[in-house]
N, C-alpha and C positions, 0 to 999 in steps of 0.2 A: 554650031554657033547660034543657028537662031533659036532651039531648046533649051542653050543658056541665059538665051534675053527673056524667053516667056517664063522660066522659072523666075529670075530675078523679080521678072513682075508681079508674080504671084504673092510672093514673100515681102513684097513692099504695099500689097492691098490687103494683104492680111492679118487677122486680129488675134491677140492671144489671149486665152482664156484660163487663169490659174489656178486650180482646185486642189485646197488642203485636207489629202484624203488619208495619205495609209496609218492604219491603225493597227498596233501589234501589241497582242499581252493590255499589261495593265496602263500601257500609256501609249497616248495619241502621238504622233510623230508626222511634221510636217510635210508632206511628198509633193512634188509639183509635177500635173499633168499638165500639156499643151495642146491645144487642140488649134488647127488650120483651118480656115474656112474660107473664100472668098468673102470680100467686102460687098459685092454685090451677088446676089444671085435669084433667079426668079422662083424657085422651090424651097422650100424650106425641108431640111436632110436631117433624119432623126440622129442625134447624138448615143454614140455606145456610153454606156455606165460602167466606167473602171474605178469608181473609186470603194477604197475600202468601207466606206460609209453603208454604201449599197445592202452589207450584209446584216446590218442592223436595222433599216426603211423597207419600206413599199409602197410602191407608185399609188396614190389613187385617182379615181377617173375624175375629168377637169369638171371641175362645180359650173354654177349659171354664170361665174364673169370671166370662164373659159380660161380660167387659171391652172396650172398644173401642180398640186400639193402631194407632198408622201408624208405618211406617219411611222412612228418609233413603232418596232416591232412590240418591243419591252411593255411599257406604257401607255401607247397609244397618243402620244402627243405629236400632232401635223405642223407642217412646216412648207411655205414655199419654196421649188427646186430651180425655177428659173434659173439661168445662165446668168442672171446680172443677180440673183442672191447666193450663188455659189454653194456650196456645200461646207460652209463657215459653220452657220448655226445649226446644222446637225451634230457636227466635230463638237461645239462647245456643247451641244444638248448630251451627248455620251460621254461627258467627262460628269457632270451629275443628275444621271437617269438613275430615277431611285431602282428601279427594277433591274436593272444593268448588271449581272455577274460581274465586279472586277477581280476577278479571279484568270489564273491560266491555267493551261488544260490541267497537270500534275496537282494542283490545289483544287481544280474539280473533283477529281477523283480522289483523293485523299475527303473531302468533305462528306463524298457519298457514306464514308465510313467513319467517320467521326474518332479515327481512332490514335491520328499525331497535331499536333499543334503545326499551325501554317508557318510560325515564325518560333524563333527563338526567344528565352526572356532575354532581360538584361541579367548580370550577374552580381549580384550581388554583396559586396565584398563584407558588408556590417551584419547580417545574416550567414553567411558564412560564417564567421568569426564568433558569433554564437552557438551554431551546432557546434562547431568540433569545442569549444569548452563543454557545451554541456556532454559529449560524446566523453572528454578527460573524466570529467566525473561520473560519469556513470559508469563508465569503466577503469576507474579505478588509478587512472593513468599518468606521470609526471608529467609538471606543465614542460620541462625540457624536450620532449616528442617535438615540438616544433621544430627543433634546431637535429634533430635526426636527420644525417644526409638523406638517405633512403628514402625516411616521410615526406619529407621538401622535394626532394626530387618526382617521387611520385602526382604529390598534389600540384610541383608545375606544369606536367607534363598535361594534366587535366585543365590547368587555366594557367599560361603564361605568365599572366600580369598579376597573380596573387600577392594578397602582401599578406606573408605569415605571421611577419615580428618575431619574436625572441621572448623567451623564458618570464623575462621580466614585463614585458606587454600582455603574456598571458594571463600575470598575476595581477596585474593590472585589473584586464578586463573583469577575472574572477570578483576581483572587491565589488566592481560595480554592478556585477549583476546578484551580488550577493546583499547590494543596498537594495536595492530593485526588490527580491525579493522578501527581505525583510521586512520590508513596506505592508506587502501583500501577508502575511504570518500575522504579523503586530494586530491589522486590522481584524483577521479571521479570528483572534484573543479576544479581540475586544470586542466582536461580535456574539461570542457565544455566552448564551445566559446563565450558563451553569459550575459549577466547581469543577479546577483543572489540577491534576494530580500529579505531581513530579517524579523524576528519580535521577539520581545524579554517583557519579564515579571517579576514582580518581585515573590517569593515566598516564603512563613515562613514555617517555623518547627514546632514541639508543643512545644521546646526547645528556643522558639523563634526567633531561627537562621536564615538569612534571605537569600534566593539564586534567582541567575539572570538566568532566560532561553533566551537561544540566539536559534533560530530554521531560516535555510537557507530553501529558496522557491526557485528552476527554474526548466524549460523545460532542459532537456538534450537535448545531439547532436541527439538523437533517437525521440526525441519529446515525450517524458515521462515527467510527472509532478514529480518531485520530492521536499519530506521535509524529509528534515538530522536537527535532534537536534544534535546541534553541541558543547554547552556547557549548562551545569547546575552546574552554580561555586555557594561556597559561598562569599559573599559579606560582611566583618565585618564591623563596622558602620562608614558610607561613609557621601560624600558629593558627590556632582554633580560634579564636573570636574573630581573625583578621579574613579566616577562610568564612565564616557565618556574614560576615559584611559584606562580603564578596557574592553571597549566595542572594542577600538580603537585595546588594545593587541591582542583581541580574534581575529580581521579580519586578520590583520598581520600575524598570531600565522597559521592559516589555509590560506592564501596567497590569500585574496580574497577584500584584504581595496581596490584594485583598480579597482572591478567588480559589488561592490554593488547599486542597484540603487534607492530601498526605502526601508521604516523600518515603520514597521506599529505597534501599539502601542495600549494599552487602551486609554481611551477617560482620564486618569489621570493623565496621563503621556505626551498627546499630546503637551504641553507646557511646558514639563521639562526643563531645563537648560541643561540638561545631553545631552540631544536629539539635541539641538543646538549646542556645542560643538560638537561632534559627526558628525553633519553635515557641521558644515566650515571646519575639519578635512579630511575628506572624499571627500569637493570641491577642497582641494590645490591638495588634488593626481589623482584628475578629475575622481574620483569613482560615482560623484552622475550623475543619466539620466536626470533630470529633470531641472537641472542648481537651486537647493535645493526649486525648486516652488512646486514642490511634492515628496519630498524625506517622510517628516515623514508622515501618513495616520492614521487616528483614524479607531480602531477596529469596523467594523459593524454591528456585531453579538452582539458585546455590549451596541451599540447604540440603535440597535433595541429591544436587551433587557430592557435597559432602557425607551423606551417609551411604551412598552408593560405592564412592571410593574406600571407606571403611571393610565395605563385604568384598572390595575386591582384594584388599590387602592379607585377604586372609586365602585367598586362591592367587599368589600372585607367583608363586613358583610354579604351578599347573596353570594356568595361563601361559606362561614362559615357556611349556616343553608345547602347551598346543599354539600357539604364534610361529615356533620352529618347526613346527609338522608341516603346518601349511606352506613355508617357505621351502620345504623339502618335497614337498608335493609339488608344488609349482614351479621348481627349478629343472624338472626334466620333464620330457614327454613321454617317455618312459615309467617313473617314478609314476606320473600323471593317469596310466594307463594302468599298471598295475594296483595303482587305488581304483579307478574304477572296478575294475575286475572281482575287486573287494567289496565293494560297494554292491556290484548285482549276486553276489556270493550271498551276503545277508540279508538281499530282497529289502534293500531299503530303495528311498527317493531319490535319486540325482538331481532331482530339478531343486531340491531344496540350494545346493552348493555350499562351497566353503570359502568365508569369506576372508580377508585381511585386514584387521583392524587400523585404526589411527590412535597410538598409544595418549593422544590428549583427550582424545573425547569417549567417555565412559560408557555412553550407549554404545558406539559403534564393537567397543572390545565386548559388552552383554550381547550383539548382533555375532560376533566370530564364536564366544563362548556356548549359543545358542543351537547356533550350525552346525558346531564340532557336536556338541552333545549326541545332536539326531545321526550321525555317523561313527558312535562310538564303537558297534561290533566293525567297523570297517577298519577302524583305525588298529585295532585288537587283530586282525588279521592279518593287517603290512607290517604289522610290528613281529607278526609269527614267520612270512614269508620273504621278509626283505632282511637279512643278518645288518645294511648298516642302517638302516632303520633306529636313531636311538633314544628319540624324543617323546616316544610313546609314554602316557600317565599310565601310574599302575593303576588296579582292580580300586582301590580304597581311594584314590586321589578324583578318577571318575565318579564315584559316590560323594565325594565332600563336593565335588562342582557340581552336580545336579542338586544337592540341597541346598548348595549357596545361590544357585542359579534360580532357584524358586524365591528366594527371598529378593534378586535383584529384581525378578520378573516384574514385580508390582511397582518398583519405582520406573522401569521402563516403561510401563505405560503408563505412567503420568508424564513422563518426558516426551510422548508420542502424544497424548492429551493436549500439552503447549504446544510442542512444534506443528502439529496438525493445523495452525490458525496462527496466523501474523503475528497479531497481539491479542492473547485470546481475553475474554471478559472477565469477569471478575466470579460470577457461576460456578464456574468450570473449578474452581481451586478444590471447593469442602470436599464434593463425590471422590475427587484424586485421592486428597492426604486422607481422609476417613477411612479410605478402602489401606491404603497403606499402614495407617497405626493400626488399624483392627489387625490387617495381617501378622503384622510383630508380635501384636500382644497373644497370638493362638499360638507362636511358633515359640514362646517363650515355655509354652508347656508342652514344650517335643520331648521324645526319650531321649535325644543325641544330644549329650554335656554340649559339647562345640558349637551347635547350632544357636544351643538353647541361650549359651553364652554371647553370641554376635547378635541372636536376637534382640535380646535386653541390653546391648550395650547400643544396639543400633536406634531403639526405642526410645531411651534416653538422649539421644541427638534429636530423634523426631520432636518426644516432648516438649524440649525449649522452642520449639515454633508452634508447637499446635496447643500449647496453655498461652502463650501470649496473643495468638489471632485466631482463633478458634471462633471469638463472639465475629470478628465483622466478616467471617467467613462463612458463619454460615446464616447470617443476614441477607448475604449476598446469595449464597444459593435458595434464601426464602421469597427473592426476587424473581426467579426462576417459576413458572408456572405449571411446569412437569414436578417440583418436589414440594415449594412450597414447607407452612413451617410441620406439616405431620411428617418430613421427610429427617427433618431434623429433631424431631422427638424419635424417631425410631433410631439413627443412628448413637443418639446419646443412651439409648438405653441399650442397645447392641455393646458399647462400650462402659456403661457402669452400673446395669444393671439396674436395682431401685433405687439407687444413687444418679441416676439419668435423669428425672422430673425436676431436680434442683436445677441442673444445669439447663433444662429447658426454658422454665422458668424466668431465669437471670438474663437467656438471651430472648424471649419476647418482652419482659421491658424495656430493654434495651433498643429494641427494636420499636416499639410504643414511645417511646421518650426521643429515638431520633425522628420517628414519624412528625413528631407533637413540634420539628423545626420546621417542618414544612405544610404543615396543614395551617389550613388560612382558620381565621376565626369562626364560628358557625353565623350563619345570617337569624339572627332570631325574629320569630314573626311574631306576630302581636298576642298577647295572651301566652307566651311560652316563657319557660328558663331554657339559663343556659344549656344547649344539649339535648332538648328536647323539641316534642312538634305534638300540641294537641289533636287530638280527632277530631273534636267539636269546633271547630275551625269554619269550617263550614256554615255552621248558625250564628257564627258572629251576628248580631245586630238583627236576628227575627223575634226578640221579646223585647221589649222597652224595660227601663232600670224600677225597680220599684219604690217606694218609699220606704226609710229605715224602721223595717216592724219592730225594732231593742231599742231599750238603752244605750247608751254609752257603757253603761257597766257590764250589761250584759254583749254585748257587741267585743267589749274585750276580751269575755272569756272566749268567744270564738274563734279568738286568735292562732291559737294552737291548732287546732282543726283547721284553718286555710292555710297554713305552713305548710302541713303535709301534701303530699306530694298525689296528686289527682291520679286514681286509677285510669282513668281512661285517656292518659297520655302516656307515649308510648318511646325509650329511648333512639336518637337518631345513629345508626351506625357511621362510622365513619367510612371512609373511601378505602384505606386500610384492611377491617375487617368484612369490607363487599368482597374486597378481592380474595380474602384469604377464604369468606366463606363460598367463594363459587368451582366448584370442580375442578380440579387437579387435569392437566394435558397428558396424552399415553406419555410415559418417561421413554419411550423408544421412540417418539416420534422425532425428525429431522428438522427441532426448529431452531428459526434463526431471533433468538432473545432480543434485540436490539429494533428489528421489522415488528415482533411482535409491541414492545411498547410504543413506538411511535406508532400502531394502528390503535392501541389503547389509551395513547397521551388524552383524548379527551373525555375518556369515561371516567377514568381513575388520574386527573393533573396533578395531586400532590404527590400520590404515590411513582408515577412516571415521574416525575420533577426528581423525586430521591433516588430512582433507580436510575437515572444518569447518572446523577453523581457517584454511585457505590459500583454499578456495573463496569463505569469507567477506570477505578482503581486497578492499578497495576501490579501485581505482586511480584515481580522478577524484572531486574533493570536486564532489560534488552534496548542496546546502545544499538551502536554504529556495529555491527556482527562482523557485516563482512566485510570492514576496512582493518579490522585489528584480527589480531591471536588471542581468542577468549580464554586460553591459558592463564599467557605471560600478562597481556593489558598492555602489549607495548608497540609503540605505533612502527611502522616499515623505515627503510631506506630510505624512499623518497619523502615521504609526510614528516619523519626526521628532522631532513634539509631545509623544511620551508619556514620560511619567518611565520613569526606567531599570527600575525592579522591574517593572512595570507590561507595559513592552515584550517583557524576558523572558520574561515570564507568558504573555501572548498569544503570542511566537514559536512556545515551549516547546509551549506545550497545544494550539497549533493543529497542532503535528505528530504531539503526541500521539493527539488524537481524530481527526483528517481522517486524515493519513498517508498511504496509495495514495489514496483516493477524493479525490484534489484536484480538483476541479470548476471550479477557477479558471485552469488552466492548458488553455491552445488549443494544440493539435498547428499544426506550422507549415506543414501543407495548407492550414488556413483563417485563417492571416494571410495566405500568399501567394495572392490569388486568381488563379484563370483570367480574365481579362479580356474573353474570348470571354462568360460568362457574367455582367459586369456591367451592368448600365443605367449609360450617362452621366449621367442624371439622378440615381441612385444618390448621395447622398456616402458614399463607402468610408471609415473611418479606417484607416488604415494606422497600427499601432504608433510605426512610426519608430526612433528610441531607446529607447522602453520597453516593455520585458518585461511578460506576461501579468500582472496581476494589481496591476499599481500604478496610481494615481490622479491621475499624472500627464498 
C-alpha cells in the first residue's frame, strides 16, 4: 500500500517531455517519446538519445555560454538540443536538407547503377494513339486492327484504361496527322531553291475507282535526293483537259506550277493530251526548264521492261519445262537428292542454287533462267536417270536460252543499276542504255537468223526511247565528273561511227545553251567588252591622257583599228568550260555525285545550280512500290474500302513519315529462294501476283 502512494506521487510531480522523432524512408512520421523525471532533484541525469533524429546529428562540445548544439551530419548546419527546443527543428531541418538522400535503401541501390528509372512515367494516352497509326502505316495495316478482338485484348491487358476507338477514330486521327504533316512538306517546297521534277500515274481500286498519283523528285538546299508523294486523289470519269486541270490545281494547291521542270510518265500516257495541256499551261508561267523539248519523259524502267518481256516471249515454252523442273526438284527429298548427286557428277557449284521465280517480275524469272543455265549438264543427267523426269529442255532449246539469256543479261543489269539505289540520279541512266543499244546493235550481225531477228526487233523498242532522250541523258552523265563530255563523244562514235561528231556536237550546244540559263551575266571591269578581261588592267591610270596629236579627220580613220579587238586581252572561260577542262575522276572510283557537288557548289554555282536540277530528274515513276502490285496498278482489299480523303491521307503520310525506311518492301533475293536451302515440309508462300506489301 505504501509503494502505491509513493508511485502515485511520483507521477503527479512529474513532467513530460514529447519529442517528434521517428523517421522512416522518405517521410518523417510523428512518434511520441516520454520521458519521467522528478520535479525536483539535486543532480542533474544525462538523458538517453532514442530519437530517430539521432542518426542524422552529432553532439557538439558546449560553446563559452555552456550551451549544448549538434549539427546536420549532411550539411553541417547546428542547431540547439536542449530539452525545452525539443528535436522539432531538426525534424523540419531533414525535410529540406539539401545534402539529405530522400531516397530508400532499394532506390539507393538501383542509383548506384543508373540502369531503371526510380518511378514510372505517366501514360500517355495522345502519344499512344500516334505510334500505333504511324506503326498502321508503316506496316501497311487496315485502320480496322483496332477493333480486332485479339489486338484490344492484348493492348488492355498492357494498359487497362486504353481508349482504342474504332475504325472510324482512326481515320479520323489519319486526316489530322496528315494536315500536320502537309504543313511540314508544303514548307520543305517552298524552301528549296531549285526546279522540282514530277511523275504522276493512274491507278484502279477492285471497286473499279480510278486515282491519280502525283510524286515530287528534287535535290534539297542540303543536297539530298528527295521523293514527297504529294497527291493520291481520286479522279471520277474524266476527260483529258478536265484531268490537266486537275494536275494543274495540285501544283498550284502545293505552290510549286512555277518550279516544275519535267514530268515523266509511262510509255502510255507519253502522248496524252492531258500531258500537253499541262505543258503549255506550265510554259505561260515559265515553269517548264526545257522550253517543253523535254518537259514529258517516258518511264524507263518500263521501257526496259517492255523489251525484256519481248526476249522472254520467245523462251516462254523453255521457261515453262524449266519452272516445272525446279518444282519437281523441290517437291521430294529424294528427287532433291538425286539432282544433287547430278550436280557433283558434273563437278559443278551447288552454292550457285536453283531458284523459283515470281511469274510478275522479269528479273527474278532472268535470276531462275540464270541458275538453271549453270546446271545444265545436271539437269541432262536426271533427265537420263530419273524415267519420270519429263520436263527436261532438249539440246537446241538449251542453246536458244543461253543466247536469249545473253541478250537479257544487259538489261538486267540495268535493272540491278536502279534497284541498287532508292532513287537513283539522273547519271546513272546513259552508261546503262548506251551499254544496252550497243549490245543490240553487235547482236544484230550474229550468224543465228532467230537471234539476229529479236535482236533488231528488240532494238527498235529500245530506239523510240533512246532517239527521243538521248540529248538530256547524256547532259546528265556530262554532269558526272568520272565521264564528263569525252565520255560521250566516245560512246557516239562507238555507235555511228564518223557519223558520231554530229551528234556530239548537237549535244554540247545544247548543253551550252541550257548552261547560258543559269550563268549569271559576266561582271565587266573597266576597259573590258563583254567576255573578256585585259592584262593591262594593272596600269590603269600610270600614264596621264595626252593631248589629241590628229585631226578629227584623221582620228576617224583610226576607227577601224580600235574596233578590233586588242591582242593582249585575253578570253574569260566560263565556269562551264573550268569544269569540263579539269581532269576526269578514275570511272571506278566509288563516288557519291550529289557530296561531290555540294563540296563544289562554290567553285563552280552556276554549274552546281544546273546539276541539281538535271541530276534530280527522274526517269522511271517509282510510286508507292510496296503498297500496290506493280503489275496490275490496283490497289488491295483494305485501301479499296477506304473513302477517298482517307486513303490519301494514309498514302500521303505514309510516304511522308516512312519514306527510305520501308520495312515492308522484300529485296527479290528472299522472294526468290534457293531451293537447295528449303525443307519440303516447309510451306514456302511465294508472292505469285502480288507485290510486297499487299494483303492479297
Amino acid at each position: 500500500m505504501g509503494d502505491q502512494t509513493d508511485l502515485n506521487s511520483i507521477e503527479q510531480d512529474a513532467f513530460y517531455v514529447i519529442n517528434d522523432t521517428a523517421i522512416e524512408g522518405n517521410d518523417v512520421e510523428i512518434a511520441t517519446e516520454i520521458s519521467v523525471a522528478p520535479k525536483k532533484t539535486s543532480a542533474k541525469r544525462n538523458r538517453r538519445l532514442t530519437s530517430a533524429v539521432w542518426g542524422y546529428f552529432e553532439l557538439l562540445p558546449s560553446g563559452k555560454d555552456g550551451r549544448q548544439r549538434c549539427k546536420c551530419r549532411n550539411c553541417g548546419t547546428s542547431y540547439l538540443y536542449d530539452s525545452k527546443f525539443g528535436t522539432g527543428n531538426m525534424k523540419r531541418h531533414l525535410k529540406t536538407c539539401w545534402k539529405r538522400e530522400a531516397r530508400d535503401v532499394g532506390q539507393l541501390l538501383l542509383r548506384q547503377y543508373d540502369s531503371m528509372p526510380c518511378s514510372t512515367p505517366k501514360f500517355d494516352h495522345e502519344k499512344f494513339k500516334e505510334i500505333l497509326m504511324e506503326a498502321i502505316m508503316m506496316h501497311d495495316l487496315p485502320l480496322q486492327i483496332v477493333e480486332w478482338v485479339g489486338f484490344r485484348d492484348l493492348l488492355l491487358y498492357l494498359c487497362p484504361d486504353l481508349q482504342l476507338g474504332t475504325r472510324n477514330t482512326m481515320g479520323a486521327d489519319c486526316i489530322t496527322m496528315y494536315r500536320r504533316e502537309k504543313a511540314k512538306v508544303r514548307a520543305i517546297l517552298q524552301a528549296t531553291s531549285n526546279r522540282i521534277s514530277l511523275t504522276y500515274d493512274l491507278w484502279s481500286s477492285l471497286n473499279t475507282d480510278d486515282y491519280i498519283c502525283l510524286t515530287a523528285y528534287f535535290i534539297d538546299n542540303n543536297w539530298n535526293l528527295q521523293k514527297k508523294v504529294l497527291n493520291f486523289c481520286l479522279v471520277p470519269p474524266h476527260d483529258e483537259r478536265s484531268l490537266a486541270q486537275k494536275l494543274q490545281d495540285f501544283l498550284v494547291d502545293w505552290g510549286i506550277d512555277s518550279k516544275v521542270s519535267t514530268i515523266t510518265v509511262t510509255s502510255a500516257l507519253t502522248n496524252a493530251f492531258s500531258v500537253e495541256l499541262l505543258k503549255s499551261q506550265l510554259n505561260s508561267s515559265k515553269g517548264s526548264l526545257w522550253d517543253s523539248d523535254y518537259f514529258c519523259l517516258q518511264c524507263c524502267a518500263h521501257t526496259i521492261e517492255l523489251i525484256a518481256q519481248e526476249g522472254l516471249k520467245e523462251i516462254a515454252v523453255s521457261l515453262h519445262k524449266i519452272r516445272e523442273s525446279i518444282k519437281y526438284i523441290k517437291g521430294s527429298e529424294t528427287i532433291e537428292q538425286k539432282f544433287f548427286e547430278c550436280v557433283t557428277r558434273s563437278s559443278l557449284d551447288d552454292k550457285i542454287g536453283l531458284r523459283q521465280d515470281v511469274p510478275t517480275w522479269w528479273s527474278s524469272t532472268f535470276i531462275m533462267l540464270d541458275n538453271a543455265l549453270s546446271y545444265r549438264e545436271a539437269f541432262m543427267l536426271l533427265d537420263i536417270s530419273d524415267l519420270n523426269y519429263k520436263d527436261c529442255p532438249s539440246k537446241s532449246e538449251w542453246d536458244n536460252l543461253e543466247k536469249i539469256g545473253k541478250l537479257l543479261a544487259v538489261f538486267y543489269d540495268i535493272h540491278c543499276v536502279f534497284s541498287n539505289t532508292k532513287h537513283p540520279t539522273a547519271n546513272l541512266y546513259f552508261p546503262a542504255i548506251f551499254s544496252a543499244y550497243l549490245t543490240l546493235k553487235e547482236e544484230m550481225g550474229s550468224e543465228d537468223e532467230c537471234l539476229r531477228a529479236l535482236a533488231a526487233y528488240m532494238l527498235s523498242l529500245l530506239e523510240k526511247y533512246w532517239s527521243s532522250f538521248n540529248m538530256i541523258l547524256a547532259i546528265a552523265v556530262i554532269l558526272d565528273p568520272r565521264y564528263k563530255f569525252s565520255f560521250v563523244e566516245w560512246c557516239y562514235k562507238k555507235l555511228y561511227g564518223d557519223g558520231g561528231a554530229l551528234n556530239s556536237m548537237n549535244v554540247k550546244e545544247k548543253l551550252y545553251s541550257l548552261f547560258s540559263v543559269y550563268a549569271s551575266p559576266p561582271k565587266l571591269h573597266p576597259g573590258t567588252k563583254t567576255g573578256i578581261v585585259a592584262n593591262n588592267r594593272s596600269n590603269k591610270g600610270s600614264f596621264s591622257a595626252p593631248e589629241r596629236p590628229f585631226s578629227r579627220a584623221t582620228d576617224d580613220f583610226f576607227k577601224e583599228f580600235d574596233s578590233l579587238a586588242s591582242e593582249d586581252i585575253v578570253l574569260q572561260k566560263s565556269q562551264l568550260e573550268l569544269y569540263l577542262d579539269e581532269p576526269r575522276i578514275d570511272r571506278k572510283t566509288g563516288l557519291d555525285i550529289l557530296s561531290y557537288w555540294k563540296s563544289n557548289q562554290f567553285k563552280y554555282p552556276e554549274v552546281a545550280a544546273m546539276a541539281r536540277d538535271i541530276l534530280g530528274i527522274p526517269f522511271s515513276t517509282v510510286t508507292v512500290e510496296s503498297a500496290f502490285d506493280e503489275s496490275d496498278r490496283v490497289l488491295d482489299r483494305y485501301q479499296s474500302a477506304l473513302n477517298s480523303d482517307i486513303l490519301e491521307a494514309f498514302i500521303c503520310t505514309r510516304d511522308w513519315l516512312c519514306g527510305d525506311n520501308d520495312t515492308t518492301k522484300q529485296m527479290l533475293e528472299e522472294l526468290t529462294k534457293n531451293i537447295f536451302q528449303l525443307n519440303v515440309n516447309d510451306k514456302v508462300k511465294l508472292p505469285g501476283c502480288s507485290m510486297p506489301g499487299n494483303h492479297t
